[in-house]
N, C-alpha and C positions, 0 to 999 in steps of 0.2 A: 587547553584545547589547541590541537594542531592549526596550521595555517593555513593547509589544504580543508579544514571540516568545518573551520570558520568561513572561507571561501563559498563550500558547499549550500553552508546552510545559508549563506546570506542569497545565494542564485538561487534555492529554491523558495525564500520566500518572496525574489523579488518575480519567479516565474510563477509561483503562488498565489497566494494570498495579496502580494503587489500588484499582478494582472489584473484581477479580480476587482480588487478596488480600482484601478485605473478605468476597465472598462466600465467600471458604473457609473463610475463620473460623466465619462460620454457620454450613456444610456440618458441618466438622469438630464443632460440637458437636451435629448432627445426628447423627452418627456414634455420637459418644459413648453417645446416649439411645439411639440402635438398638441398640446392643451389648448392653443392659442389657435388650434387650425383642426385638427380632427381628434375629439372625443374616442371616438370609435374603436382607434387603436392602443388605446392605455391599456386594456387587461392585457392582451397577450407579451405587449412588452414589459409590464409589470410583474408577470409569472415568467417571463423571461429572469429577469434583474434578480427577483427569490430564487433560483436555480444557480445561478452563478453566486451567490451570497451566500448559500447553502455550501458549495463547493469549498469556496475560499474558505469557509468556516474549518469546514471536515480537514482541510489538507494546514491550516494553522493550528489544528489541534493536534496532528501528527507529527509537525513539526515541534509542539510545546512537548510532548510523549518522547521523542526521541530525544530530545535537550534534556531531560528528566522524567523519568519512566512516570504512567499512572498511579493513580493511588492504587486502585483496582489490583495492578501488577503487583505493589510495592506489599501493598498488607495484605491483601486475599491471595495472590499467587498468581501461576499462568493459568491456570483452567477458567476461574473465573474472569479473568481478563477475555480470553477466548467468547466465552458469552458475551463478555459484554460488546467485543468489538465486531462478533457476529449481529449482534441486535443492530445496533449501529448502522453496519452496511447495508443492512437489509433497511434499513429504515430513509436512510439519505440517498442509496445508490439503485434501490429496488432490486438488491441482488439478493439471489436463495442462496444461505450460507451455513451448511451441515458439517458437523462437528462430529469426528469421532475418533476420540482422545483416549487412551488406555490410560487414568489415571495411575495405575501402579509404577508404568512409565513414566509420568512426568513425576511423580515423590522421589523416586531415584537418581533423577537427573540431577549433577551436578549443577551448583550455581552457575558456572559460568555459561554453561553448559542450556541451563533455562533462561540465560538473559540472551543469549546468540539464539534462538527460536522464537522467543520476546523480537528481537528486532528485525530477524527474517523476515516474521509472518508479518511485521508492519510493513517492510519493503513490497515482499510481495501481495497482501493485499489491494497497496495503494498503487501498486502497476493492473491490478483486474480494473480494478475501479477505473481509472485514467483511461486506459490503453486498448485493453481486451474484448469490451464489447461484448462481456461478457451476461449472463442469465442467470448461472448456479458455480458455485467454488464449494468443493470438499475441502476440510483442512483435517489431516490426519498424522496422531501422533501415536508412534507403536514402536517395537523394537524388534531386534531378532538377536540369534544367539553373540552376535562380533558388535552390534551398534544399536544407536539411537536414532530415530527418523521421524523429518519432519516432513510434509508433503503440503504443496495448496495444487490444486488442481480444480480450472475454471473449464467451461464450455464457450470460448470467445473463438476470436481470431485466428489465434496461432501464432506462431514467432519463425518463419522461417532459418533455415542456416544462415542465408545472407543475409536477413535483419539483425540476427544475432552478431555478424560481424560489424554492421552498420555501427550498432550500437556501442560494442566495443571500440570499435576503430573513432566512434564520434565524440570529444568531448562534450557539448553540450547532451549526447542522448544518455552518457554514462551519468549524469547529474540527472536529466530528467528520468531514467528507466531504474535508474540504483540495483542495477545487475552486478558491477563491480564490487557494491558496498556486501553485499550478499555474498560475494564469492569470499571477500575481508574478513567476513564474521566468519564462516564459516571455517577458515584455516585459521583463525587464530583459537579455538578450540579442539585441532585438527582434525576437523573434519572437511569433506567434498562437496559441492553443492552443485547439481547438473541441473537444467532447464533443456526440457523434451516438448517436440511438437506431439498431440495426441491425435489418432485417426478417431472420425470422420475431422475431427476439429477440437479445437485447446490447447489451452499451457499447462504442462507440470512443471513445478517446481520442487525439486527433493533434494530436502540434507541429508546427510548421513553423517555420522559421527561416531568413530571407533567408542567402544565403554574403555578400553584402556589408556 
């Protein structure tokens, strides 16, 4: 492993899963001093404390997935990964997460080919989730007669042009947003990866990838 991806991963689990635990440790002696002074306020800070633990959870699993793909991934393939990591968001994130996948397209796809859409869709998922504020993501996998394409497309925020430069121009947002690792993947299979603001509102994000 390079010394830039060792680097990465160690920022993101200390902005991670390290936050996460960090900030409960306050919480919990927050806790402590309320017990001893107002009852009253433990539940909401308590369903507070399972939201952020929920979180750290969801984003140390993604980081355990990228370090070594799922089993899901490994022995049933991409399609079933795809459900499963839709059930998932929808479950932790309350985000509606609709799937429509031309399987004919993904049995053709070359391996390396279904592992760079494998680590796409993890990148860009866990930017809806985090960032987007988003309600509902498409994720669509189809082709046309020159390529192969992968699409996630949320109903969030947006990413303006100048965020989009922020991002790039910022080394801590290219760690946090993994817009660059995405553009990585995608050229090292040669393929293009563009991110579009959508009207009234959302992010697309689309691969494309010559078949030749």
């Amino acid at each position: 492993m390079k010394e830039t991806e060792r680097e990465r991963i160690a920022d993101r689990l200390k902005q991670g899963p390290g936050q996460v635990l960090a900030n409960l440790a306050i919480e919990l002696r927050t806790l402590l001093y309320i017990l001893d002074t107002n009852v009253e306020n433990i539940r909401p800070l308590l369903e507070g404390m399972l939201s952020e633990l929920e979180l750290g959870l969801s984003e140390l699993q993604d980081i355990i997935e990228e370090l070594y793909p799922s089993i899901t991934f490994r022995e049933l393939g991409l399609v079933p990964w795809l459900k499963e990591i839709a059930h998932r968001y929808e479950t932790q994130y309350n985000l509606r997460v609709n799937l429509q996948v031309d399987e004919d397209v993904v049995d053709a796809l070359p391996p390396p080919v279904t592992n760079v859409f494998y680590r796409v869709t993890q990148e860009a998922m866990r930017n809806v989730a985090q960032h987007a504020n988003a309600h509902q993501v498409l994720i669509q996998i189809y082709s046309d007669p020159s390529a192969w394409l992968l699409e996630v497309e949320d109903d969030g925020e947006g990413v303006t042009a100048e965020r989009l430069m922020e991002i790039y121009s910022s080394l801590q947002a290219k760690k946090t947003f993994g817009l660059p690792i995405m553009h990585e993947l995608a050229q090292s299979v040669g393929g293009e990866l563009r991110v579009l603001t959508r009207s009234p509102k959302g992010t697309l994000v689309r691969l494309k990838v010559p078949r030749s």
